[in-house]
DSSP file (Angstrom, degrees, kcal/mol; ACC not computed):
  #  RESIDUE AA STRUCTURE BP1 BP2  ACC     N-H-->O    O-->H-N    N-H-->O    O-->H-N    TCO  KAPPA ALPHA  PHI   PSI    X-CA   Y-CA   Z-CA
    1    1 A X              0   0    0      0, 0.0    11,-1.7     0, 0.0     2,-0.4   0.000 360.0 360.0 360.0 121.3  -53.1   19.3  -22.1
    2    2 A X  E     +A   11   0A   0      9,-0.2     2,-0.3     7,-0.0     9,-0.2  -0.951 360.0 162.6-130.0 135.9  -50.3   16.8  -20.5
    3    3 A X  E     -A   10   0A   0      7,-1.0     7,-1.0    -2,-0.4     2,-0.5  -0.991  20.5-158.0-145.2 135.8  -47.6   15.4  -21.9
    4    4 A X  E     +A    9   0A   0     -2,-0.3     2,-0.3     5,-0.2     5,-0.2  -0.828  16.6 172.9-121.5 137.1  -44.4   13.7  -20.3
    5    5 A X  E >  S-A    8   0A   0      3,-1.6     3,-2.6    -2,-0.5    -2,-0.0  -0.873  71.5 -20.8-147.4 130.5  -41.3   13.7  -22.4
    6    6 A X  T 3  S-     0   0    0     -2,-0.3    18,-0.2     1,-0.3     3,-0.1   0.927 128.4 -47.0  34.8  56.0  -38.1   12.4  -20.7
    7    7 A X  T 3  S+     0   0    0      1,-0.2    17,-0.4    16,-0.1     2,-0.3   0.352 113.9 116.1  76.3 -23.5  -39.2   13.0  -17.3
    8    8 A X  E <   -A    5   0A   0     -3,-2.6    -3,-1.6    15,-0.2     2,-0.4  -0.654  48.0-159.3 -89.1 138.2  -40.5   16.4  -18.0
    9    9 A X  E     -AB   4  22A   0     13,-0.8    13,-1.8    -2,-0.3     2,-0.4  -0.986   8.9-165.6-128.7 172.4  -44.0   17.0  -17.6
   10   10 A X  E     +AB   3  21A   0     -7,-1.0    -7,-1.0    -2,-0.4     2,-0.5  -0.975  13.0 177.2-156.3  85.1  -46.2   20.0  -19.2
   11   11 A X  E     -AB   2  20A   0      9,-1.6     9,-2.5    -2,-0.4     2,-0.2  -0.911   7.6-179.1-106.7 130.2  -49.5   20.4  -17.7
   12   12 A X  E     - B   0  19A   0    -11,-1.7     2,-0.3    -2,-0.5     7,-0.2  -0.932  29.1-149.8-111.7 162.7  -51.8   23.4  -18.9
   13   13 A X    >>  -     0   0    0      5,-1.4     3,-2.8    -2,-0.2     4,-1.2  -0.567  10.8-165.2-137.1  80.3  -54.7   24.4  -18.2
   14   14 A X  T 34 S+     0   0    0     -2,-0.3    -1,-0.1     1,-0.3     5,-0.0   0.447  88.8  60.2 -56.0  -7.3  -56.3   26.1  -21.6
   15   15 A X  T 34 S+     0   0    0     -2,-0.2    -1,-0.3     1,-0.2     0, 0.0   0.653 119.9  29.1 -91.5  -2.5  -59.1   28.0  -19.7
   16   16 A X  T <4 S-     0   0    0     -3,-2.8    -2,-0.2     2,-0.2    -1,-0.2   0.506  88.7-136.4 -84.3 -32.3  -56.4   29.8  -17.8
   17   17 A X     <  +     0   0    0     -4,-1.2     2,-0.5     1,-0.3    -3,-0.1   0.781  61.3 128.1  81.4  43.9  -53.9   30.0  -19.7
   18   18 A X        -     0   0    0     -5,-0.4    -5,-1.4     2,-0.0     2,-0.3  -0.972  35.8-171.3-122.1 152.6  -51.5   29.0  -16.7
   19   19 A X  E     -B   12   0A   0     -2,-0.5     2,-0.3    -7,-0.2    -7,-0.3  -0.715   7.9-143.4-126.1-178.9  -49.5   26.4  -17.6
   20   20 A X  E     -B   11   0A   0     -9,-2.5    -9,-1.6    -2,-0.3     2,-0.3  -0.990   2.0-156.6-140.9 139.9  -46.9   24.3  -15.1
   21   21 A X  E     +B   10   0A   0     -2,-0.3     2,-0.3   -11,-0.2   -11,-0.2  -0.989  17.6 168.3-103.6 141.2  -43.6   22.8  -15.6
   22   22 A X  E     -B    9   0A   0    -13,-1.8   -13,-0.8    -2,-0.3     2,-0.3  -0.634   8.1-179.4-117.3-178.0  -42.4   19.8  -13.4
   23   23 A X        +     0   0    0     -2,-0.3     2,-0.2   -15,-0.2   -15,-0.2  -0.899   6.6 166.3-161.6 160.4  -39.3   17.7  -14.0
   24   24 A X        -     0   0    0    -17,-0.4     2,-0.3    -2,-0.3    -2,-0.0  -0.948  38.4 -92.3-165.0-178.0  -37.5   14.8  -12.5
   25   25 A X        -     0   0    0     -2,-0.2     2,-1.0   -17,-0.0   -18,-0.1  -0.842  36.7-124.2-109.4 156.6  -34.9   12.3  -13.2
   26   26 A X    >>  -     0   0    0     -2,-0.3     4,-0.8     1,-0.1     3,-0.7  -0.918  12.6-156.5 -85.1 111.1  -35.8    8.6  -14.7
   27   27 A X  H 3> S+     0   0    0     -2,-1.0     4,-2.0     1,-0.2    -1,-0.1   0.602  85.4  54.0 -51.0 -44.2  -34.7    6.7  -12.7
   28   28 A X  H 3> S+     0   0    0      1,-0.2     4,-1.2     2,-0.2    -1,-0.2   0.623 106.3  54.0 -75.8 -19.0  -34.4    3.8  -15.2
   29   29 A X  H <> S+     0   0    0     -3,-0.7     4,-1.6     2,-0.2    -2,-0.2   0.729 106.3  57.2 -77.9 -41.0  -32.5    5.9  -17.6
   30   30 A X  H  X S+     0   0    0     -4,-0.8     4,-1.3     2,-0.2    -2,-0.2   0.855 105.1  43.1 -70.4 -42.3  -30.3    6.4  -14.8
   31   31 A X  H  X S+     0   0    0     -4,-2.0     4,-2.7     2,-0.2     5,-0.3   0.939 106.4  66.6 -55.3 -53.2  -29.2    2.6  -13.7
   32   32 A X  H  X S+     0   0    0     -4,-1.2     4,-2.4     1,-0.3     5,-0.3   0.858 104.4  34.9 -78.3 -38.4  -28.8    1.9  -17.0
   33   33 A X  H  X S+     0   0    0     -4,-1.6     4,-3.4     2,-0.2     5,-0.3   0.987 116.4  56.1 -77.8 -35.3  -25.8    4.1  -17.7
   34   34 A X  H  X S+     0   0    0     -4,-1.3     4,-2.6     1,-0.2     5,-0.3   0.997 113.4  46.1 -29.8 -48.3  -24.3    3.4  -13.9
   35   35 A X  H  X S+     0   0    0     -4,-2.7     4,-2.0     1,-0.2     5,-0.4   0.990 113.3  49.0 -76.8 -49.4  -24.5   -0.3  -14.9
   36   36 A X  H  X S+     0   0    0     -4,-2.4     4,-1.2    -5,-0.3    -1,-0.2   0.964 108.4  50.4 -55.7 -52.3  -22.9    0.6  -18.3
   37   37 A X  H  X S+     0   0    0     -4,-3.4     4,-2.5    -5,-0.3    -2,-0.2   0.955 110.0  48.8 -39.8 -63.4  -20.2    2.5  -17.0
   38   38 A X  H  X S+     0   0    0     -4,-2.6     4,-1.7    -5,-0.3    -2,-0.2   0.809 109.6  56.4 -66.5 -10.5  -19.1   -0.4  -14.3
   39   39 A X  H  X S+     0   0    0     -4,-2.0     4,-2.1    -5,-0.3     5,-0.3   0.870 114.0  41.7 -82.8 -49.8  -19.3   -3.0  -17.3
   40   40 A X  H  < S+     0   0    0     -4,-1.2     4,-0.2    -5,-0.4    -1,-0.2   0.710 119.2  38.2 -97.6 -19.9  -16.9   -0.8  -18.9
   41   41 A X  H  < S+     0   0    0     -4,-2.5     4,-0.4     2,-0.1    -1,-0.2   0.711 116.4  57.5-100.2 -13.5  -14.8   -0.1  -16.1
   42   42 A X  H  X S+     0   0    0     -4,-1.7     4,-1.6    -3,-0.3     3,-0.5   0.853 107.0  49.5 -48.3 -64.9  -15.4   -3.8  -15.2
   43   43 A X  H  X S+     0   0    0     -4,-2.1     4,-1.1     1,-0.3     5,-0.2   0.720 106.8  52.7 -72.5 -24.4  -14.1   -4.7  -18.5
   44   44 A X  H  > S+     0   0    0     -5,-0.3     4,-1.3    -4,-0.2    -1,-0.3   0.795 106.1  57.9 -99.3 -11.8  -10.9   -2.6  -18.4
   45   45 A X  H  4 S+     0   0    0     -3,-0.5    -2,-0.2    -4,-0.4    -1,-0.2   0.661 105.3  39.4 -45.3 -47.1   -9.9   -3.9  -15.5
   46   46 A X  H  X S+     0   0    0     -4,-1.6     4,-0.7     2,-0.2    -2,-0.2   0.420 114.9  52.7-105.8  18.4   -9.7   -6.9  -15.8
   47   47 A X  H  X S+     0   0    0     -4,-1.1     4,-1.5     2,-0.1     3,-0.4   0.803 114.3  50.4-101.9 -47.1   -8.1   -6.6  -19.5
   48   48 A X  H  X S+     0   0    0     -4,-1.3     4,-0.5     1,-0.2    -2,-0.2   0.599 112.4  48.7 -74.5 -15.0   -5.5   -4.2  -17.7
   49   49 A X  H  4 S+     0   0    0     -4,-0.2     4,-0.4     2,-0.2    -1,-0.2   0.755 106.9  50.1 -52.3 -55.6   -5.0   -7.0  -15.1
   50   50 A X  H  X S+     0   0    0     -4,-0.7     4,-0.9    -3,-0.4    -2,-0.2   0.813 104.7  61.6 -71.7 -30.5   -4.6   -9.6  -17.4
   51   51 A X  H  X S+     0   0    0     -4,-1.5     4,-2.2     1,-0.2    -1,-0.2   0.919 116.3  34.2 -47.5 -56.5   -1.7   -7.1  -19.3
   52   52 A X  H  X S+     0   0    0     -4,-0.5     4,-1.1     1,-0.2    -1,-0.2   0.455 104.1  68.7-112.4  -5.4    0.3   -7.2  -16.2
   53   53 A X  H  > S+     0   0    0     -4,-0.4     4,-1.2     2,-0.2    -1,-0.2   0.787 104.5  42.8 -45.1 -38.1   -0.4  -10.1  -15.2
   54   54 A X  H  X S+     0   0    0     -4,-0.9     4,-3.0     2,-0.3     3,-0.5   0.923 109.8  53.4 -80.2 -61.3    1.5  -11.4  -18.0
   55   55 A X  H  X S+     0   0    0     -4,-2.2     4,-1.2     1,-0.2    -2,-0.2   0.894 107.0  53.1 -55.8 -39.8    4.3   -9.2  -17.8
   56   56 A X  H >X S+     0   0    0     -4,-1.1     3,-1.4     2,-0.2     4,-0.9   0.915 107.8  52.4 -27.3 -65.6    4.6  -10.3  -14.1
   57   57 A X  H 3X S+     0   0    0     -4,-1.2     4,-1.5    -3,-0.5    -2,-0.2   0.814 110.3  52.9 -77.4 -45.4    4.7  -14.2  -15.4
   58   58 A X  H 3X S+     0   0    0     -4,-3.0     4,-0.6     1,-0.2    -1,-0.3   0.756 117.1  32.8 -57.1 -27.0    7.6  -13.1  -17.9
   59   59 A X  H <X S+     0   0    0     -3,-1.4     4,-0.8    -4,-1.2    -2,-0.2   0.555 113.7  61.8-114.6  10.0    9.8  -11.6  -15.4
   60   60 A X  H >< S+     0   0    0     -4,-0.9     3,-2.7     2,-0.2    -3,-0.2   0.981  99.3  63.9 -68.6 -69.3    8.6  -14.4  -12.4
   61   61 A X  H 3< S+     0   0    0     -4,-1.5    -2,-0.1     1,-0.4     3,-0.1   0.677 117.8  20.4 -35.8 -57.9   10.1  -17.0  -14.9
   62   62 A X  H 3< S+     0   0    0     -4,-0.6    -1,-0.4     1,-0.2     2,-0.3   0.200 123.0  61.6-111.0  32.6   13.7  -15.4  -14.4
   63   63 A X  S << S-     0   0    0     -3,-2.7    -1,-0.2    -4,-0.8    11,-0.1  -0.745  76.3-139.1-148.3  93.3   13.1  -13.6  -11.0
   64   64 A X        -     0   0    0     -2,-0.3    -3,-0.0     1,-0.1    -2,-0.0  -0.185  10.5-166.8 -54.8 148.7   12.1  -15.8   -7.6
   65   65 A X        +     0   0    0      6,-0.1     6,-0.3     1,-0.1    -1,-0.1   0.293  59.3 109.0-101.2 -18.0    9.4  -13.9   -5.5
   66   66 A X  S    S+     0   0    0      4,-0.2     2,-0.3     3,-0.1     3,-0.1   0.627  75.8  54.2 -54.5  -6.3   10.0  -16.1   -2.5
   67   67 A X  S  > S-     0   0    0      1,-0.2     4,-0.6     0, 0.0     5,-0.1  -0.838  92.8-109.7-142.1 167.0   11.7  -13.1   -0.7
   68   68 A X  H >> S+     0   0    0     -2,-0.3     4,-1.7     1,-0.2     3,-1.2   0.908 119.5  47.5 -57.6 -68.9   10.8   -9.4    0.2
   69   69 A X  H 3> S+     0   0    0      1,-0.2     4,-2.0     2,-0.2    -1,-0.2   0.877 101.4  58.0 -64.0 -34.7   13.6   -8.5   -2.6
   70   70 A X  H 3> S+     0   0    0      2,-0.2     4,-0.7     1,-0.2    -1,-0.2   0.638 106.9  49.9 -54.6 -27.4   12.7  -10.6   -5.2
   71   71 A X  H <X S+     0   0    0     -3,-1.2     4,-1.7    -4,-0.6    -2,-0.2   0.552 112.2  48.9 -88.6 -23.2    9.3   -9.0   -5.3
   72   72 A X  H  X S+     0   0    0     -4,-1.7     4,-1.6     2,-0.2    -2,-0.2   0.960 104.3  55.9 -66.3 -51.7   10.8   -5.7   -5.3
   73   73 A X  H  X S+     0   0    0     -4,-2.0     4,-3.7     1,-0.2     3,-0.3   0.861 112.6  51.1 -49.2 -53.5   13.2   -6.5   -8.1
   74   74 A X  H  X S+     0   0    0     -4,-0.7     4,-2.3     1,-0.2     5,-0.2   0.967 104.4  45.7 -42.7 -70.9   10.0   -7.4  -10.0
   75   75 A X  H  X S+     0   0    0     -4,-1.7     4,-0.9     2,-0.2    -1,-0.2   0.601 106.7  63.8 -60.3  -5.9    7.9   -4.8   -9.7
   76   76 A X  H >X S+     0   0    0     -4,-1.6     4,-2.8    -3,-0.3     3,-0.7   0.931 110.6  40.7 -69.6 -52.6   10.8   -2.6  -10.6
   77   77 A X  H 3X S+     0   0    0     -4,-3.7     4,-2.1     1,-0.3     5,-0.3   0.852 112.9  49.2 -48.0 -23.2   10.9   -4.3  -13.9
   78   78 A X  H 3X S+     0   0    0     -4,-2.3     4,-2.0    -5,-0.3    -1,-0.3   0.939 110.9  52.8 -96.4  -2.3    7.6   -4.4  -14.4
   79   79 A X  H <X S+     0   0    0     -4,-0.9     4,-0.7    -3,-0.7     5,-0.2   0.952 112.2  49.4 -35.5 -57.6    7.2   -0.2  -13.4
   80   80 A X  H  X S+     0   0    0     -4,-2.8     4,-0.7     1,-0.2     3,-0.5   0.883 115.8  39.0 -85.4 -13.7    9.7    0.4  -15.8
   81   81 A X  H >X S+     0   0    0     -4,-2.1     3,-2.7    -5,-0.3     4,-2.0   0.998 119.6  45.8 -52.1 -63.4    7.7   -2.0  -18.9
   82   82 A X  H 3< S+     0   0    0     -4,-2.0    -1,-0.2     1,-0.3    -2,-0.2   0.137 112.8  51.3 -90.3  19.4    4.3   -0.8  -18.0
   83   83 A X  H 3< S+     0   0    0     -4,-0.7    -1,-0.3    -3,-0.5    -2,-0.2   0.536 110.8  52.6-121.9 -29.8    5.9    3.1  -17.9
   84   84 A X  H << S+     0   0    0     -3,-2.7     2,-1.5    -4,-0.7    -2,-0.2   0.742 101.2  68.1 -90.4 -27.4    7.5    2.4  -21.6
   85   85 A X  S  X S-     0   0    0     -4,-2.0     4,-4.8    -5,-0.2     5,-0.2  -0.536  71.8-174.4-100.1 110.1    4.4    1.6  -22.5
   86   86 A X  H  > S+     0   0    0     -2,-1.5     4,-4.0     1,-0.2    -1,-0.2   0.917  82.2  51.4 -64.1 -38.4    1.9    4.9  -22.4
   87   87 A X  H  > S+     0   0    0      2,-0.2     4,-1.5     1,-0.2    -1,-0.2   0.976 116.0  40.6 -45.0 -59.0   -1.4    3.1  -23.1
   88   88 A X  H  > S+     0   0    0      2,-0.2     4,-3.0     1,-0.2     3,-0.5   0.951 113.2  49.0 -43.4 -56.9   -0.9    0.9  -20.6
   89   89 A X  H  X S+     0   0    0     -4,-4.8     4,-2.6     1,-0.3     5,-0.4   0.974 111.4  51.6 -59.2 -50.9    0.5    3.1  -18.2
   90   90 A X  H  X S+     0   0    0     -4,-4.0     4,-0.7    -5,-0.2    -1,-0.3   0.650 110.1  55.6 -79.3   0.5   -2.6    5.6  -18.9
   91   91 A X  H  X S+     0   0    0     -4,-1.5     4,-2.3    -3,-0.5     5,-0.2   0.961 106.5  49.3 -14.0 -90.7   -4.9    2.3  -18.3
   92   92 A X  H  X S+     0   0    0     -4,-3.0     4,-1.9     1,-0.3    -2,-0.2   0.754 115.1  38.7 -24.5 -70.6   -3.3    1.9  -15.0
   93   93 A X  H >X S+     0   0    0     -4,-2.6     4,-2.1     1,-0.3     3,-0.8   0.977 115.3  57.2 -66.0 -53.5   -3.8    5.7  -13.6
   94   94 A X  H 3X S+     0   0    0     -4,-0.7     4,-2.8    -5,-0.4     5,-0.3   0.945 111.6  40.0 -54.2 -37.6   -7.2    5.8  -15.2
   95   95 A X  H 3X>S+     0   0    0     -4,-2.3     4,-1.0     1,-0.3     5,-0.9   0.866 106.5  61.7 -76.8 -29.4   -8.3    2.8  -13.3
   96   96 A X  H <X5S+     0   0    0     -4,-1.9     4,-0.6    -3,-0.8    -1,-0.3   0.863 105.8  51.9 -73.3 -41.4   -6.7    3.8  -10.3
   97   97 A X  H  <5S+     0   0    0     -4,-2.1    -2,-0.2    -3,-0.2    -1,-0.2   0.867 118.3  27.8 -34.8 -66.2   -9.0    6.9  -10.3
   98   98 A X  H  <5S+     0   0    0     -4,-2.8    -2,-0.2    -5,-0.3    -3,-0.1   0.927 132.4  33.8-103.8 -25.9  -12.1    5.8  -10.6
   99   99 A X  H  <5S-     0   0    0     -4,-1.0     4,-0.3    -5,-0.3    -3,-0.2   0.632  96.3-133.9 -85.8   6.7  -11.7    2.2   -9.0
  100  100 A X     X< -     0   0    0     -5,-0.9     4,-1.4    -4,-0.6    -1,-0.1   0.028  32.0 -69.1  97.6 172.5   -9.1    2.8   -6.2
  101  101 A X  H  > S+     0   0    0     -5,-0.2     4,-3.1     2,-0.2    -1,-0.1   0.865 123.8  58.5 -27.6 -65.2   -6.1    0.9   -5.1
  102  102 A X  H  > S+     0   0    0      2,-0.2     4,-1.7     1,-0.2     3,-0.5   0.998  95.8  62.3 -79.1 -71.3   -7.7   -2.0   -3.8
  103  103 A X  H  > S+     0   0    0     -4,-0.3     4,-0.9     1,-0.2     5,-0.4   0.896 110.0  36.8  -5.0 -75.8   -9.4   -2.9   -6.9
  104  104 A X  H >X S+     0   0    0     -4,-1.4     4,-3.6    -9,-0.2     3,-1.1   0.975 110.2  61.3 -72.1 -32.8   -6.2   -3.5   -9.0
  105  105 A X  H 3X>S+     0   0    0     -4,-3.1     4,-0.7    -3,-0.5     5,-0.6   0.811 114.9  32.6 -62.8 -22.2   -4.5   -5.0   -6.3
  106  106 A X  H 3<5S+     0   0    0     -4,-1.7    -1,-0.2     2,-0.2    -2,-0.2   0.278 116.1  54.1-102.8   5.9   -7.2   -7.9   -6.1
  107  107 A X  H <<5S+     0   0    0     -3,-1.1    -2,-0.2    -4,-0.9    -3,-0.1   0.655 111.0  46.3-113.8 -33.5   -8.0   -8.1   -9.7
  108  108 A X  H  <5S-     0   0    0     -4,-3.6    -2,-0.2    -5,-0.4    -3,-0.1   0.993  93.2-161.9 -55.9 -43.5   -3.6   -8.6  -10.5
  109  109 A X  T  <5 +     0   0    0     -4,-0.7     2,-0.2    -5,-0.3    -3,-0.1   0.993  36.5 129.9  36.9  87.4   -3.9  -11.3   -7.5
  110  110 A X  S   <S-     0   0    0     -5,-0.6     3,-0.4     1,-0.2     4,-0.3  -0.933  73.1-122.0-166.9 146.5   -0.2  -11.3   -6.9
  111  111 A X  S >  S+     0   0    0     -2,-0.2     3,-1.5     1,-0.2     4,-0.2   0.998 113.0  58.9 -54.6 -69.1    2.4  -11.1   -4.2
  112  112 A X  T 3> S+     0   0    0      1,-0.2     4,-2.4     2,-0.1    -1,-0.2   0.462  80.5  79.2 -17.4 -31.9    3.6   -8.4   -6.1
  113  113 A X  H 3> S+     0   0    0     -3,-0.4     4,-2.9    -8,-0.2     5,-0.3   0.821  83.8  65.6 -51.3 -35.0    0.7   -5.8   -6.4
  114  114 A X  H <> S+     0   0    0     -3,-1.5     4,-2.3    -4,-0.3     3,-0.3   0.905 113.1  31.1 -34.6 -67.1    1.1   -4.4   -3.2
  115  115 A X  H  > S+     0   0    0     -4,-0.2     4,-2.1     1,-0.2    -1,-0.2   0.910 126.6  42.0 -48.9 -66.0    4.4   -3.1   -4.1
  116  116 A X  H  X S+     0   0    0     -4,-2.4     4,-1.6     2,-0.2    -1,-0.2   0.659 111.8  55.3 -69.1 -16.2    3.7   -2.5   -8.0
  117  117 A X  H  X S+     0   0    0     -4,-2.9     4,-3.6    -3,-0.3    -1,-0.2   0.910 112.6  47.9 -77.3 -56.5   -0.3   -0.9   -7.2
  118  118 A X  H >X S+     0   0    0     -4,-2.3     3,-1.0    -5,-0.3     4,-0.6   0.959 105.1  56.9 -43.5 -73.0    1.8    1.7   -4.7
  119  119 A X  H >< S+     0   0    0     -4,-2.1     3,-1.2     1,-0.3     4,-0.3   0.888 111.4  50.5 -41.0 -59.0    4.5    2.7   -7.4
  120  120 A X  H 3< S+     0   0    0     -4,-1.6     3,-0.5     1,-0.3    -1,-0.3   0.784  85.5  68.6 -84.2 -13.4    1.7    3.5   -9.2
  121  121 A X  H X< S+     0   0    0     -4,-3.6     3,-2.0    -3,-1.0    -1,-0.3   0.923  91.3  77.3 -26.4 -53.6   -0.2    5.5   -7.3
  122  122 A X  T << S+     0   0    0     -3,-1.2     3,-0.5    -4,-0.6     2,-0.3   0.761  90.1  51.2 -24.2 -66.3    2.8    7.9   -7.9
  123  123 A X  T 3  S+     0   0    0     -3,-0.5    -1,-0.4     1,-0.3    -2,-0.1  -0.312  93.5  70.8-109.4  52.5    1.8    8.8  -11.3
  124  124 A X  S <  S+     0   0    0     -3,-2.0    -1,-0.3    -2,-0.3     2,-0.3   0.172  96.0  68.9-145.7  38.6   -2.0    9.8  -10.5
  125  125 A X              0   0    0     -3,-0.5    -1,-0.1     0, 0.0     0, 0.0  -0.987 360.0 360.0-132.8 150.5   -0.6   12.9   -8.8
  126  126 A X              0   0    0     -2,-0.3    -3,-0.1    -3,-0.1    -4,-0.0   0.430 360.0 360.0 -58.8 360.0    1.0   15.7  -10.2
């Protein structure tokens, strides 16, 4: 008798009565949620991008960037938006977890991330 179910297989041998287990992982089973995962983490990225992106374009409007301070002044405002707002803000830390730093900083694509990507670092330690 052999029979494979999910990777496992079950070999016996009825005139012995010894039977064998093996197991292993499917490989194909395996991509497919990796790939599903970055699609999702893909996806929330750049929807959590686009969030503060926007709020960045609302306070750019009345606050020039041209200078080292101007970009601070921003990204304080937009700390203290994306901090009133808890979804967002537990976006932010989630993404910052499992894609890093560098990730959000090139998916906002702004002077500003540097600053605002740091600040938030903050709140994904205790």
């Amino acid at each position: 008798m052999n029979e494979t179910n999910n990777g496992v297989s079950i070999k016996s041998n009825s005139l012995t009565n010894n039977g064998q287990i093996a197991g292993g992982l499917n490989s194909k089973n395996h991509y497919e949620v990796y790939e599903t995962t970055n699609e999702a983490q893909s996806k929330s990225l750049a929807e959590t991008a686009a969030e503060i992106q926007e709020i960045l374009k609302q306070l750019e409007e009345s606050n020039p960037t041209n200078t080292i301070a101007g970009q601070m002044e921003v990204a304080k405002k937009a700390i203290e938006i994306v901090n009133s707002k808890p979804t967002l803000k537990e976006r932010v830390v989630g993404l910052l977890k499992s894609v890093g730093t560098q990730a959000l900083k090139e998916a906002l694509d702004n002077p500003v991330a540097n600053i605002l990507v740091e600040a938030f670092k903050g709140w994904t330690k205790p």
